[in-house]
MARMARKOL-358433 format. One record per atom (N, C-alpha, C): residue number from 1; atom name; x, y, z; residue in one letter. Coordinates in steps of 0.1 Angstrom, whole numbers, plus 5000, padded with zeros to 4 digits. Example, Ala and Ser with C-alpha at 12.3 -4.5 7.8 and 13.67 -1.06 7.14 Angstrom:
// residues 2
[1; "N"; [5132; 4943; 5078]; "A"]
[1; "CA"; [5123; 4955; 5078]; "A"]
[1; "C"; [5132; 4967; 5078]; "A"]
[2; "N"; [5128; 4978; 5071]; "S"]
[2; "CA"; [5137; 4989; 5071]; "S"]
[2; "C"; [5129; 5000; 5079]; "S"]
This chain:
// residues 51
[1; "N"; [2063; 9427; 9739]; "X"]
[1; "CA"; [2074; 9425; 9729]; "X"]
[1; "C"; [2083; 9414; 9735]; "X"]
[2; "N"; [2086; 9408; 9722]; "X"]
[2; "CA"; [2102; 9396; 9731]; "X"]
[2; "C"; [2114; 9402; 9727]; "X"]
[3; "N"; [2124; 9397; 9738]; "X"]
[3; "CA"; [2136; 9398; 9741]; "X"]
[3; "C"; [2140; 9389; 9725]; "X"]
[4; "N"; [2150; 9398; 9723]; "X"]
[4; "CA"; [2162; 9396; 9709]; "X"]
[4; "C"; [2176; 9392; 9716]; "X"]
[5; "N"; [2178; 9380; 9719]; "X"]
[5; "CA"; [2192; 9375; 9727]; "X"]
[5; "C"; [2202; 9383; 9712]; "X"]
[6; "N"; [2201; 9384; 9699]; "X"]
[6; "CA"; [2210; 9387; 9691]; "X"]
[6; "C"; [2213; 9403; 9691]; "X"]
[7; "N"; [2207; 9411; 9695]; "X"]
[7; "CA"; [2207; 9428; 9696]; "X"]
[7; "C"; [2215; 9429; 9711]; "X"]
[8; "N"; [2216; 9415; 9720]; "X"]
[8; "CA"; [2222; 9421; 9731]; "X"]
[8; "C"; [2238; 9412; 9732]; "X"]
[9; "N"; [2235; 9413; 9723]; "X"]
[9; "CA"; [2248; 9407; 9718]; "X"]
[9; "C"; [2260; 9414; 9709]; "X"]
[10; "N"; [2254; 9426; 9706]; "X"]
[10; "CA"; [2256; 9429; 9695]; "X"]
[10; "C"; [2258; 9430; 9680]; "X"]
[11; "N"; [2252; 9422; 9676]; "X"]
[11; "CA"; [2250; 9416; 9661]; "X"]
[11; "C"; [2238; 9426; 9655]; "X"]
[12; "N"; [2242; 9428; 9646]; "X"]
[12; "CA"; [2232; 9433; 9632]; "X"]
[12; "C"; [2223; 9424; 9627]; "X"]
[13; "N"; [2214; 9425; 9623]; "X"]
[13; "CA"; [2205; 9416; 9618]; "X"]
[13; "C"; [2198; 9417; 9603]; "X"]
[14; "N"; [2199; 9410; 9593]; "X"]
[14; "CA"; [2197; 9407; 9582]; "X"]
[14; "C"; [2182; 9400; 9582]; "X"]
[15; "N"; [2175; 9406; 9579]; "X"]
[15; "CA"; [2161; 9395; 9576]; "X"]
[15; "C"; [2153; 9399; 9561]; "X"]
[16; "N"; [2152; 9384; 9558]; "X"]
[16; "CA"; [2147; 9382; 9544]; "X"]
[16; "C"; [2133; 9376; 9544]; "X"]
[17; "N"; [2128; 9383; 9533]; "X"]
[17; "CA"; [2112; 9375; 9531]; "X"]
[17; "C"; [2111; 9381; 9516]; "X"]
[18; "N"; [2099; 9370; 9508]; "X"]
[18; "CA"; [2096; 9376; 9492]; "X"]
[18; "C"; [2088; 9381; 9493]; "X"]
[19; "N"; [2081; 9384; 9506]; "X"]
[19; "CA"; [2071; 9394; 9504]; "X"]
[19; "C"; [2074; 9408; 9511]; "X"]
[20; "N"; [2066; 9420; 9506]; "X"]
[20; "CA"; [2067; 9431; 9516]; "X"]
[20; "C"; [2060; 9429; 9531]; "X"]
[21; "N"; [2058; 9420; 9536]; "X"]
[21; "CA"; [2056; 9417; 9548]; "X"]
[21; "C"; [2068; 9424; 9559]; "X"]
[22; "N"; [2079; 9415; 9555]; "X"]
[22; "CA"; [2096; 9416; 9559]; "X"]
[22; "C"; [2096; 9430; 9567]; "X"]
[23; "N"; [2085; 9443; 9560]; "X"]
[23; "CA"; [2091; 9452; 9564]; "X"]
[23; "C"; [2079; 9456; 9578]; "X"]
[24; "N"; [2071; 9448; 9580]; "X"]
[24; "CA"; [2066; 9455; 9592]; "X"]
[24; "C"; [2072; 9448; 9605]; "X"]
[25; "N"; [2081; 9435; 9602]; "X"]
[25; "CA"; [2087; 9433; 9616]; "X"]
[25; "C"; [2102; 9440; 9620]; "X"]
[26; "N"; [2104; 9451; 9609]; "X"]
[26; "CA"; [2116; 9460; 9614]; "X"]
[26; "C"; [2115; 9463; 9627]; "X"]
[27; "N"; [2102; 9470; 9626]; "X"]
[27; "CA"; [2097; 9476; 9636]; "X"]
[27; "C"; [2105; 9475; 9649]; "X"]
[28; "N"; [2092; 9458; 9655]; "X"]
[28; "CA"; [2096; 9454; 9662]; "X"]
[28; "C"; [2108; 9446; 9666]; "X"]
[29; "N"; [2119; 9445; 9655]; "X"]
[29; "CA"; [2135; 9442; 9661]; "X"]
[29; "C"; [2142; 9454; 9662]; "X"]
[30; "N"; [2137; 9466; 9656]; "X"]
[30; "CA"; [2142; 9478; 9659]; "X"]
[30; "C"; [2142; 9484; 9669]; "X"]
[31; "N"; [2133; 9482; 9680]; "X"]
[31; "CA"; [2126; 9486; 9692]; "X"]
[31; "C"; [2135; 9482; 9702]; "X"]
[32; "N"; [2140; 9470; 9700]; "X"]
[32; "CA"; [2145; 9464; 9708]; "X"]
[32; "C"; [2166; 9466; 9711]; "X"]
[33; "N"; [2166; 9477; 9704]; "X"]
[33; "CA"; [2181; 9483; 9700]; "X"]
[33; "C"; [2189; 9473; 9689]; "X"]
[34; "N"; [2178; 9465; 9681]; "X"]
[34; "CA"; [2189; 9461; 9670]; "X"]
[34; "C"; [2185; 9466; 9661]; "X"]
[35; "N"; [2205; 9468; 9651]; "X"]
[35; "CA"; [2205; 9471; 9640]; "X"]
[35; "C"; [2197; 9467; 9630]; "X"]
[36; "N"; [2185; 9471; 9622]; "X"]
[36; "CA"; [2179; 9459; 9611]; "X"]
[36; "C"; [2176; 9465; 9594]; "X"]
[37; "N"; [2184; 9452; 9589]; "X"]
[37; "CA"; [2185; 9454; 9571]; "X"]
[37; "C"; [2177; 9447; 9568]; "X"]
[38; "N"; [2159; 9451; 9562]; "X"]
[38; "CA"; [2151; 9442; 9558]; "X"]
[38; "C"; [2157; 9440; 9544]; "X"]
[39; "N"; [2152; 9425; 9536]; "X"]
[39; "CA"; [2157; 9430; 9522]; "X"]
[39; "C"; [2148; 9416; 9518]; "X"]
[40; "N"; [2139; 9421; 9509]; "X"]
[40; "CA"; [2126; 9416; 9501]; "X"]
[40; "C"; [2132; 9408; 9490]; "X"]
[41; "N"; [2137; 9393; 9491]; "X"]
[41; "CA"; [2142; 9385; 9481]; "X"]
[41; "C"; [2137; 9374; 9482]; "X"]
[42; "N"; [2135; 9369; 9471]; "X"]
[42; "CA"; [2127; 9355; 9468]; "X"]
[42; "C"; [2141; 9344; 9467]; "X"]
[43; "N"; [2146; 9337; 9480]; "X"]
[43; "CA"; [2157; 9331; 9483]; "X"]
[43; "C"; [2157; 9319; 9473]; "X"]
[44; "N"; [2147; 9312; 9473]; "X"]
[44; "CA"; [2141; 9300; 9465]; "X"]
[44; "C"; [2147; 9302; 9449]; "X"]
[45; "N"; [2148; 9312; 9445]; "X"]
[45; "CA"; [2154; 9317; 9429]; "X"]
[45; "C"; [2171; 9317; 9429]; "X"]
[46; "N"; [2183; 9312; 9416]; "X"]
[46; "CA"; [2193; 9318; 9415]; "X"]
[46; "C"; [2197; 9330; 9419]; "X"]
[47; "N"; [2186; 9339; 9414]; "X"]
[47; "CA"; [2188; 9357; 9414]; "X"]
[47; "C"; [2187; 9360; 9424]; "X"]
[48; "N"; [2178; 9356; 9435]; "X"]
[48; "CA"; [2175; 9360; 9446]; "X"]
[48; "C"; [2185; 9354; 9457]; "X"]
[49; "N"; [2191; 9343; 9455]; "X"]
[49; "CA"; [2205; 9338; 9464]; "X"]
[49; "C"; [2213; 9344; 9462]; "X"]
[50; "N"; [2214; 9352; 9455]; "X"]
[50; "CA"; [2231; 9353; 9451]; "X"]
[50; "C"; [2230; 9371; 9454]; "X"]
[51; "N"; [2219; 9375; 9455]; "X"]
[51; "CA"; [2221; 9390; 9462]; "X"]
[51; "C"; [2223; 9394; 9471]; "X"]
């Protein structure tokens, strides 16, 4: 597993993808003692930026 310089920092972490992929690398940032909000948005779209 790699070291998360942002979880020892204490920062939350926000990670985005348009696929359900997004949600198997919770996993491993969660492992590592960070906070993590997957959230499945197609960034590339109006609707999906602004959520």
């Amino acid at each position: 597993m790699h070291r998360n310089p942002h979880g020892e920092n204490g920062y939350d972490l926000v990670v985005a993808a348009e696929d359900d992929g997004i949600h198997a690398v919770v996993g491993d940032l969660a492992a590592s003692g960070v906070s993590v909000q997957p959230i499945q948005v197609d960034l590339r779209t109006p609707k999906g930026s602004t959520r």
